[in-house]
N, C-alpha and C positions, 0 to 999 in steps of 0.2 A: 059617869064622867067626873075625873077629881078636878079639883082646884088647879091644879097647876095647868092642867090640860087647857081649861075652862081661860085661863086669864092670855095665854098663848093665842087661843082664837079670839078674842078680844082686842089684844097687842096687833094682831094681824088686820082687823077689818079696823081700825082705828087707822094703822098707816094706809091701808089702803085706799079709805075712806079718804085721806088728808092729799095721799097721791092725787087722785081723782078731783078732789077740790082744789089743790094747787093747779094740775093742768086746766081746770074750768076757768081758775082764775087767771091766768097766763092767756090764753086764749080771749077773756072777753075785756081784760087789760090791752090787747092787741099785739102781745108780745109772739115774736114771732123768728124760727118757728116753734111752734106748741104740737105737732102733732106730725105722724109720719111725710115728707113728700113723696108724689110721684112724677116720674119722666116721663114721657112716652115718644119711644118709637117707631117712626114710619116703616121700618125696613125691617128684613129677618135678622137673626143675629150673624155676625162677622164681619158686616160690612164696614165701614167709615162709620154710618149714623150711627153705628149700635153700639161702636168704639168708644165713637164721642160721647154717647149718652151713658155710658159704663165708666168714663173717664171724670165726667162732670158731678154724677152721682156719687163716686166715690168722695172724691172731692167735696161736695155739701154735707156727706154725711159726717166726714172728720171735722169742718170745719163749724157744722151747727152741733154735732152732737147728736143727730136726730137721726131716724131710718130714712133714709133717701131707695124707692121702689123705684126699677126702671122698666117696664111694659111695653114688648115688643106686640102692635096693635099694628098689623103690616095688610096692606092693600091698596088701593087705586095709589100709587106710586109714591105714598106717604100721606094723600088726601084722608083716609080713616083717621091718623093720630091728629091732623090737622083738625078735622069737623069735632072731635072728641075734647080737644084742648078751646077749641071756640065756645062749645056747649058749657066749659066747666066753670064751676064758679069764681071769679077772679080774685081768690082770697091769698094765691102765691103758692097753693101746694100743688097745683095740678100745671103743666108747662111742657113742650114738645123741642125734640130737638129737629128741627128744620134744617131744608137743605133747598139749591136752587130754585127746585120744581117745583116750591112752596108757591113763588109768583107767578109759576107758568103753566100748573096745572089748572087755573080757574079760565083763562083764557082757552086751554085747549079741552075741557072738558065743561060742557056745557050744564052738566048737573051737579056739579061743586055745589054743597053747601053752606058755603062763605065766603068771605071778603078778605083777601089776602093783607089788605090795609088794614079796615077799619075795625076786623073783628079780632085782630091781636095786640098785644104788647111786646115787643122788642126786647129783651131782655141784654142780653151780649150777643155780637156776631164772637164767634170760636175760635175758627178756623176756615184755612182756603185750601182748596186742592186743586193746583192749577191743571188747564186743559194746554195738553200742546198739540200745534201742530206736526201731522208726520206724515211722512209720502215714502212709499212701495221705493227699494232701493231700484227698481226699473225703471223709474219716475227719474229723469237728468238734471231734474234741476236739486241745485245744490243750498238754494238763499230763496227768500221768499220773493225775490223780484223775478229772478227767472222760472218760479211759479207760477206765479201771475201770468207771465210773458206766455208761456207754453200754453198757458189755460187759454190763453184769446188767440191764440195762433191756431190752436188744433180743433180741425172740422167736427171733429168728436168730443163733444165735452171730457173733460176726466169725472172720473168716478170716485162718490165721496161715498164713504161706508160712515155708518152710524148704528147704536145701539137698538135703532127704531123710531118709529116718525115722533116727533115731538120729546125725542132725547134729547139731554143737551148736546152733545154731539151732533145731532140734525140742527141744533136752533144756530150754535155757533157758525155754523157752517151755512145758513139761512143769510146769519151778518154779513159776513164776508163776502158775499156774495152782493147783498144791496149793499152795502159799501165800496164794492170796487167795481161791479158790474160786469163782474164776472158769473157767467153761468156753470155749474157743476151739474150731475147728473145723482141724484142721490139713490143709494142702496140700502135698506134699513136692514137689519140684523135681528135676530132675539137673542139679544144680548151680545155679551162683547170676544166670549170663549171664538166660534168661529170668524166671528169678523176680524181679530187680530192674527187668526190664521192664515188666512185669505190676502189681507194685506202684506205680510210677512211672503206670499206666494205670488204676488203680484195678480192677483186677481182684482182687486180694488188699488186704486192709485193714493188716496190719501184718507187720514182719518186725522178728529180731534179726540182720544181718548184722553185720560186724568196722566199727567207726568207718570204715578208710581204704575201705570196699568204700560207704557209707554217704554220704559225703562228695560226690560230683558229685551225687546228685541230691537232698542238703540244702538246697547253695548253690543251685541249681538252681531252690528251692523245689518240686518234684514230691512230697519227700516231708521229714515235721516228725522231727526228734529229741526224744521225750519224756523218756528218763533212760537211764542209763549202768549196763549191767550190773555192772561194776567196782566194788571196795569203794571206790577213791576217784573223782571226775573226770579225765576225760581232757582233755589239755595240747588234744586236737583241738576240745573242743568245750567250753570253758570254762567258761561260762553254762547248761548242761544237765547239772541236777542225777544224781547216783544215782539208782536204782530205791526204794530202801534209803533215803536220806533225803528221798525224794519220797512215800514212803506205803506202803513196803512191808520193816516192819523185817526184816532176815536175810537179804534178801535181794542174794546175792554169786557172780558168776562172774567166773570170770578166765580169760580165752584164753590162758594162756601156753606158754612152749617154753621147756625146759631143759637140762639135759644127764645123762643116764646111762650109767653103767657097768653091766658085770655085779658079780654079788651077791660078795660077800667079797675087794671090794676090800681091797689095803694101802693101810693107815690114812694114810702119807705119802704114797703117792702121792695119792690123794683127798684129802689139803692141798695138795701142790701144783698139780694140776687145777684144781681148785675155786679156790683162790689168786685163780689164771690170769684162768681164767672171771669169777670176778669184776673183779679189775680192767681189765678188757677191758671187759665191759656198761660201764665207770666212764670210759672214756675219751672224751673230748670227740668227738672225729670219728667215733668207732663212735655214738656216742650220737645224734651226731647224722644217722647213715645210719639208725638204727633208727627217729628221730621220723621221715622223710621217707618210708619205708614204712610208717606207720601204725602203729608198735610202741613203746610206752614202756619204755625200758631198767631192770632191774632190778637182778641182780649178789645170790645170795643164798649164804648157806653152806648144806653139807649139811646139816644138823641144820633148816634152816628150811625144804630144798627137801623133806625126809624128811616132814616134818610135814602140810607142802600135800598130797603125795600121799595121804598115808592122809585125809586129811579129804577130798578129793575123790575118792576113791575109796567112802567111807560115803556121802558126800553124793547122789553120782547111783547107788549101787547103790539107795535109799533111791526117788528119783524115778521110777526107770526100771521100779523093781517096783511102784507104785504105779502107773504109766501103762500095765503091759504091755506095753513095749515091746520088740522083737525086731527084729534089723537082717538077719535072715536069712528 
């Protein structure tokens, strides 16, 4: 082995050595971050969740400089990444991107392993994907009052189609229902491929699918948008009022996706995250990859994402016991 060889491998483990003790250092200084993050998602890849979680990731990782890993861990309808992000240590690298069902699968599934409340940290809410309403062009009414009207007139309930029991699509449609006292007949689906066939066929009279799932067979005219589950109007559907300012006061759901940590996060780090998360939903070409997937950008702090959840968490535990309903 010559000398030159010899002082090269020396030159080598010395930096490496200094890398290793600057990251150690970094790390028990509490600088942060110091080490790769991970995301994890509840869903397979293409959907919204996996979007958002591809969208947010990228996004951390230019913005810290660090590897940002996104882990598509898919199963009881997002409840895996959920149990997994609870279990994890709350040091800021490990965090899930959540969506509705975060609040309403512990209620409807009785072997949840956590607490939708108390065993997370709030990070940013993201993004919303509003739910509209939409009724079979067979269906004559035109506005959601002479829906209503029709629904208590006719000796036959009408027929609500849904994704499956304890879909959102079933829960919103649960609301509506103790809210106006109105009775429907509901029809679960596995999944949404035939059920928007069906309705398009007048086989089923109305459904709450997501705006962008909504949208071909709007234009389409097969089937009408009556109001917007959403507490405001959706950018997609301009001219179609709220549920809520169409004649049905309080009444508010919001399809969104946020982000959390485990429970007893540090307080800085959860500013800086959060920070992040927000100005990212704020960024013009995120913003606008979110409108072209059907998603209106939000960007919220904790303290307002904290808040959503516990009120969505009263709100459908409230519905779902009121409906009897069980996903098991």
């Amino acid at each position: 082995m010559n000398l030159n060889f010899r002082l090269r491998v020396a030159q080598y483990l010395t930096i490496s050595c200094m890398t290793v003790a600057c990251a150690s250092h970094a790390m028990a200084q509490g600088v942060f971050p110091a080490k790769p993050i991970r995301i994890l998602v509840g869903f397979a890849p293409g959907g919204f969740t996996d979007i958002a979680g591809r969208i947010i990731g990228q996004g951390l990782s230019e913005s810290f400089g660090t590897q940002v890993i996104v882990e598509n861990r898919t199963g009881a309808n997002g409840g895996i990444a959920a149990e997994l992000t609870a279990r994890a240590a709350p040091d800021g690298y490990t965090f899930y991107v959540a969506s509705a069902g975060h609040t309403t699968n512990p209620i409807l599934q009785s072997k949840t392993q956590y607490d939708p409340v108390k065993d997370f940290t709030p990070l940013s809410l993201f993004a919303d994907i509003p739910n509209v309403l939409v009724v079979s062009s067979t269906v004559p009414a035109r506005n959601l009052k002479e829906f209503l009207q029709l629904a208590r007139e006719k000796t036959v309930p009408l027929t609500q189609a849904s994704a499956g029991v304890g879909s959102p699509g079933h829960l919103i449609g649960e609301l509506l229902q103790l809210l106006t006292k109105v009775k429907f007949t509901h029809v679960p689906y596995k999944g949404s491929g035939a059920l928007m066939s069906d309705l398009a066929g007048g086989q089923v009279d109305f459904s709450f699918p997501t705006s962008s799932a909504a949208q071909p067979l709007v234009t389409a005219g097969k089937v009408r948008a009556l109001g917007i589950a959403s507490p405001k109007r959706s950018q997609a559907y301009p001219d179609v009022p709220t549920i809520a300012e169409a004649g049905v006061p309080g009444f508010e759901v919001m399809g969104w996706y946020g982000v959390l940590g485990p429970a007893r996060m540090p307080r800085d780090v959860v500013a800086k995250l959060s920070g992040e998360i927000m100005r990212l939903a704020r960024k013009s070409d995120v913003r606008a990859n979110l409108l072209k997937s059907g998603a209106e950008p939000v960007g919220s702090s904790p303290e307002e994402f904290t808040a959503l959840i516990a009120a969505e968490y009263e709100k459908w535990s409230k519905v779902i016991k009121a409906a009897n309903i069980t996903a098991e």
